[in-house]
C-alpha positions in Angstrom: 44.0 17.5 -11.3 47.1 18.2 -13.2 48.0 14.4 -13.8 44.4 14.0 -15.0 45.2 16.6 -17.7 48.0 14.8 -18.6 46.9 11.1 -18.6 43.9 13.0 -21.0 45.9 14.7 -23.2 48.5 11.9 -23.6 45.9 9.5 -24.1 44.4 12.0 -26.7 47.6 12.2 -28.3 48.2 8.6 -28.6 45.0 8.3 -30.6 46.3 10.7 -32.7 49.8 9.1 -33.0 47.8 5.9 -34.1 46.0 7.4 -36.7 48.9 8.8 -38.1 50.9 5.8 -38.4 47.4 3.9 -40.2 47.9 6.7 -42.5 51.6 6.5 -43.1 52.1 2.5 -43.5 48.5 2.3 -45.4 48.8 5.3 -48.0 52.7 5.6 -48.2 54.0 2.5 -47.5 57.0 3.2 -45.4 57.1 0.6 -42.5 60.0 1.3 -40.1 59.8 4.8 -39.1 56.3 4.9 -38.8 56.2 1.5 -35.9 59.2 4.1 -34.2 56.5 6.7 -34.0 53.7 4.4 -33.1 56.2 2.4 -30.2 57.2 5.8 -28.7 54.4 8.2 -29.4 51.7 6.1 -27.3 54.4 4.8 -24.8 54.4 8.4 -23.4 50.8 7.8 -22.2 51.3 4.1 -21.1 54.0 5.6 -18.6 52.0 7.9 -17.1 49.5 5.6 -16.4 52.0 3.1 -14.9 52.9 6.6 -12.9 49.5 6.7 -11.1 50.2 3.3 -8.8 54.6 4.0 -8.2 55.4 2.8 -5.5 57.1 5.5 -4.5 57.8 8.8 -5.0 61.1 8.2 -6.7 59.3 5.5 -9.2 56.5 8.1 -9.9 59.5 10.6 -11.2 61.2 7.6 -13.0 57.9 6.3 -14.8 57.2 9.9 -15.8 61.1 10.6 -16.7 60.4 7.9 -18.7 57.2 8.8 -20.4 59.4 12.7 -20.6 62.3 10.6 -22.9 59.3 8.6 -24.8 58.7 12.6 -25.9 61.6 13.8 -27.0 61.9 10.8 -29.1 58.6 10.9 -30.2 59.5 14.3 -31.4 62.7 13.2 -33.1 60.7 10.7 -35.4 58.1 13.5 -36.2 61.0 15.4 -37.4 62.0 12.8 -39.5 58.9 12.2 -41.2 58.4 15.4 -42.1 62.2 16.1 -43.4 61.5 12.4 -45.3 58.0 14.2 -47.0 56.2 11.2 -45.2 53.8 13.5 -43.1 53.3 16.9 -44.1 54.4 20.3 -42.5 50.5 20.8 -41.4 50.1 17.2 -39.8 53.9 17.7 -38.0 52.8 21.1 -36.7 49.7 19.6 -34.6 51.5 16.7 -33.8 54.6 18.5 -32.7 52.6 21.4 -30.6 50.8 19.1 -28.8 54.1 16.5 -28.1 55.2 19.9 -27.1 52.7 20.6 -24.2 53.1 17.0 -23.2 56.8 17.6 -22.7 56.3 21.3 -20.6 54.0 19.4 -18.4 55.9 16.1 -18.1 59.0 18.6 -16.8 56.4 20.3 -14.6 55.2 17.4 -13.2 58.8 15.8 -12.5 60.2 19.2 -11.1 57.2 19.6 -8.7 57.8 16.0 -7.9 60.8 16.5 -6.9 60.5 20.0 -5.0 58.8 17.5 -2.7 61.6 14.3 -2.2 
């Protein structure tokens, strides 16, 4: 049930990663940070998928370790766009809360994961 949650939400949040960067390279122009956002904002999602047929158990922690870095950077470039005045404060705190929940549950699902090895 719990990776369900998760491939939903990060699949939810991709969509809104997507529409953020259509925003950002249509109305402001800015290119470069935006396609980081883009690459590593719906890469989170595209890992936990490839999670759901590991081979293993150890390649099921990788591919979510993975999609758990994918986050962090994710939030790195949210950071920056809203220190840069590309996104505002309003569009980084949704972003960033839900980025946020992805990450608590990414490090739940890892830990559980390996509780079990």
């Amino acid at each position: 049930m719990k990776k369900s949650i998760l491939k939903n939400k990060s699949y939810d949040f991709a969509i809104q990663i997507v529409k953020t960067y259509k925003l950002i390279s249509s109305d402001r122009k800015e290119y470069t940070l935006s396609k980081q956002l883009l690459r590593s904002g719906t890469s989170i999602g595209a890992n936990i998928r490839e999670a759901e047929f590991a081979q293993s158990n150890k390649d099921f922690i990788n591919k979510m370790s993975i999609a758990l870095k994918e986050s962090n950077e994710t939030e790195y470039w949210l950071s920056l766009l809203k220190d840069t005045d590309y996104i505002k404060v309003s569009t980084y705190n949704t972003l960033s809360d839900l980025n946020m929940e992805l990450i608590k549950m990414l490090v739940s699902t890892i830990n559980t994961m390996k509780s079990k090895l």
